[in-house]
Backbone bond lengths (Angstrom), bond angles and torsions (degrees), N, CA, C in turn:
res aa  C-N    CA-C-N  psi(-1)  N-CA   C-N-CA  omega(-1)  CA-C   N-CA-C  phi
1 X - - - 1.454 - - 1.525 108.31 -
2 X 1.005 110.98 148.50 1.660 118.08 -177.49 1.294 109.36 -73.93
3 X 1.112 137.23 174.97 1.077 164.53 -166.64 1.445 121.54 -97.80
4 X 1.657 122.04 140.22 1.475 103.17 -178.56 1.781 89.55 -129.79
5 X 1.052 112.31 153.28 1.787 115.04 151.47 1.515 102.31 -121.28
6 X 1.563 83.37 120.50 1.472 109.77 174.45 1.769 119.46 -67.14
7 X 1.164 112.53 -10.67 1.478 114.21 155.07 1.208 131.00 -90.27
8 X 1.528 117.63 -0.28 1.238 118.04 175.58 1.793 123.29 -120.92
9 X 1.118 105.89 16.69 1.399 131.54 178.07 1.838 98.45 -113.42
10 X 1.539 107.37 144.91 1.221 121.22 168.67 1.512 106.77 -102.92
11 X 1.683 104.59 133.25 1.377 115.45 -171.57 1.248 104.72 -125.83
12 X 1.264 100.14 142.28 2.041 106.07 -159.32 2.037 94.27 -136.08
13 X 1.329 139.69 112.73 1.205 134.19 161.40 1.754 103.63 -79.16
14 X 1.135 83.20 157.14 2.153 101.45 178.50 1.373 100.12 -58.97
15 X 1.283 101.83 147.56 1.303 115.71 -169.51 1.902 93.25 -96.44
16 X 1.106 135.86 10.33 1.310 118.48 153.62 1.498 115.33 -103.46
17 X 1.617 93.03 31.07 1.606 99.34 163.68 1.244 112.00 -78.23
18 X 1.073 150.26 11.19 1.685 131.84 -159.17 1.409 114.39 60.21
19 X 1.431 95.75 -170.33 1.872 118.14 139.34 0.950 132.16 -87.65
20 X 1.790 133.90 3.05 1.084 137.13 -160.86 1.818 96.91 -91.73
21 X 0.907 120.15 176.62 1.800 129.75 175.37 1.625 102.98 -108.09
22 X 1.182 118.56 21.41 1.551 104.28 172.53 1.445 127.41 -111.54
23 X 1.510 92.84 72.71 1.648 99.55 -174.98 1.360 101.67 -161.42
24 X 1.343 117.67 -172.06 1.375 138.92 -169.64 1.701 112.58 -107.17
25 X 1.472 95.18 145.85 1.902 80.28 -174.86 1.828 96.58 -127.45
26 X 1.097 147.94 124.35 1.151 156.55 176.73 1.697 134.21 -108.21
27 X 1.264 109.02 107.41 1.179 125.57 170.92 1.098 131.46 -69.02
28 X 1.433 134.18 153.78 1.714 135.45 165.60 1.575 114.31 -105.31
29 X 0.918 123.13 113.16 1.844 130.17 171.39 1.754 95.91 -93.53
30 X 1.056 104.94 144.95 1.669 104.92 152.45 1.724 121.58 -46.26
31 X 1.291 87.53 107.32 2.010 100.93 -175.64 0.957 80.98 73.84
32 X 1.438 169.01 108.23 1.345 168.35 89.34 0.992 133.59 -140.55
33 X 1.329 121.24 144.55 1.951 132.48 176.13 0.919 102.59 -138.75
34 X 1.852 115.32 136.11 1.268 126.54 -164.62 1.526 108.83 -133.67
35 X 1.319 134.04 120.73 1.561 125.28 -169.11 1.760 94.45 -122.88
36 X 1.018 86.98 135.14 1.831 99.42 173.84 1.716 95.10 -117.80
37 X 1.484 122.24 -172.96 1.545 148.65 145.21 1.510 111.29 -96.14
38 X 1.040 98.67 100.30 1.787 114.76 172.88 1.375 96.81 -41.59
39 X 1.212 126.96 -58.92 1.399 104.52 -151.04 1.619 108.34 -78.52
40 X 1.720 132.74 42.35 1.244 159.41 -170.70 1.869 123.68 167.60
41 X 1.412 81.45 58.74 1.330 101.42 176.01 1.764 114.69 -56.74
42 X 1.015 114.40 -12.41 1.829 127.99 -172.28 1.513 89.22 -89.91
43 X 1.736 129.59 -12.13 1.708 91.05 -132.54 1.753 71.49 -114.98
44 X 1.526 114.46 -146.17 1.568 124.41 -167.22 1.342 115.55 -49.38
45 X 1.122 134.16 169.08 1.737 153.59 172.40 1.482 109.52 -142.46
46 X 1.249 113.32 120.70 1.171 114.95 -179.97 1.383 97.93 -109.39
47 X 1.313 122.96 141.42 1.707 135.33 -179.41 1.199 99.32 -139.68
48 X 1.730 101.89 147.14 1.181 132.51 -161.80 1.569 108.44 -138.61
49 X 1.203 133.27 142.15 1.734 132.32 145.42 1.173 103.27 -26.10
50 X 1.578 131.67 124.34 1.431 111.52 159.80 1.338 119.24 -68.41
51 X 0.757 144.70 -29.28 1.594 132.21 155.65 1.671 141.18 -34.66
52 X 1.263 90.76 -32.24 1.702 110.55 166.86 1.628 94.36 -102.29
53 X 0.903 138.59 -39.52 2.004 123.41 158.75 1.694 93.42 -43.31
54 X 0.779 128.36 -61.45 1.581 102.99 -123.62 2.158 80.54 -99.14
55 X 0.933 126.91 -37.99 1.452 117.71 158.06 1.770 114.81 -38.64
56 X 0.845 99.01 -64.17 1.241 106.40 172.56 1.789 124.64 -46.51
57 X 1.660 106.42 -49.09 1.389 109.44 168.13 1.707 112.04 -67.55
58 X 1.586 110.35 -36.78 1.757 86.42 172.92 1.543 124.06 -110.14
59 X 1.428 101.28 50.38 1.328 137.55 170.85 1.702 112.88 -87.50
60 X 1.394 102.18 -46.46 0.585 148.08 -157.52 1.952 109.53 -88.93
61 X 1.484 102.32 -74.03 1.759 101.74 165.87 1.266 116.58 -91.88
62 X 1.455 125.82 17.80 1.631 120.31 160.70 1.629 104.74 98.56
């Protein structure tokens, strides 16, 4: 799987996140989706095929 740098991707969390920091914030790379924990933006990135992301996300909301 390719590679992502997490500083060079724009990462946007759902806006029915609140203001609080307890959620996930997710990026798009070419062929790629990348979800970190906002509230440790320095720390892991997990990446995925976007295709198995986004199955997975409406797996998920029906």
């Amino acid at each position: 799987m390719d590679a992502v740098d997490p500083l060079a991707i724009h990462w946007r969390k759902s806006s029915f996140s609140g203001t609080n920091a307890d959620c996930v914030e997710v990026a798009h790379a070419p062929k790629l989706a990348a979800v970190r924990d906002s509230k440790n933006p320095a720390g892991p990135v997990l990446v995925f095929p976007v295709v198995a992301f986004t199955e997975a996300v409406r797996s998920v909301i029906g």
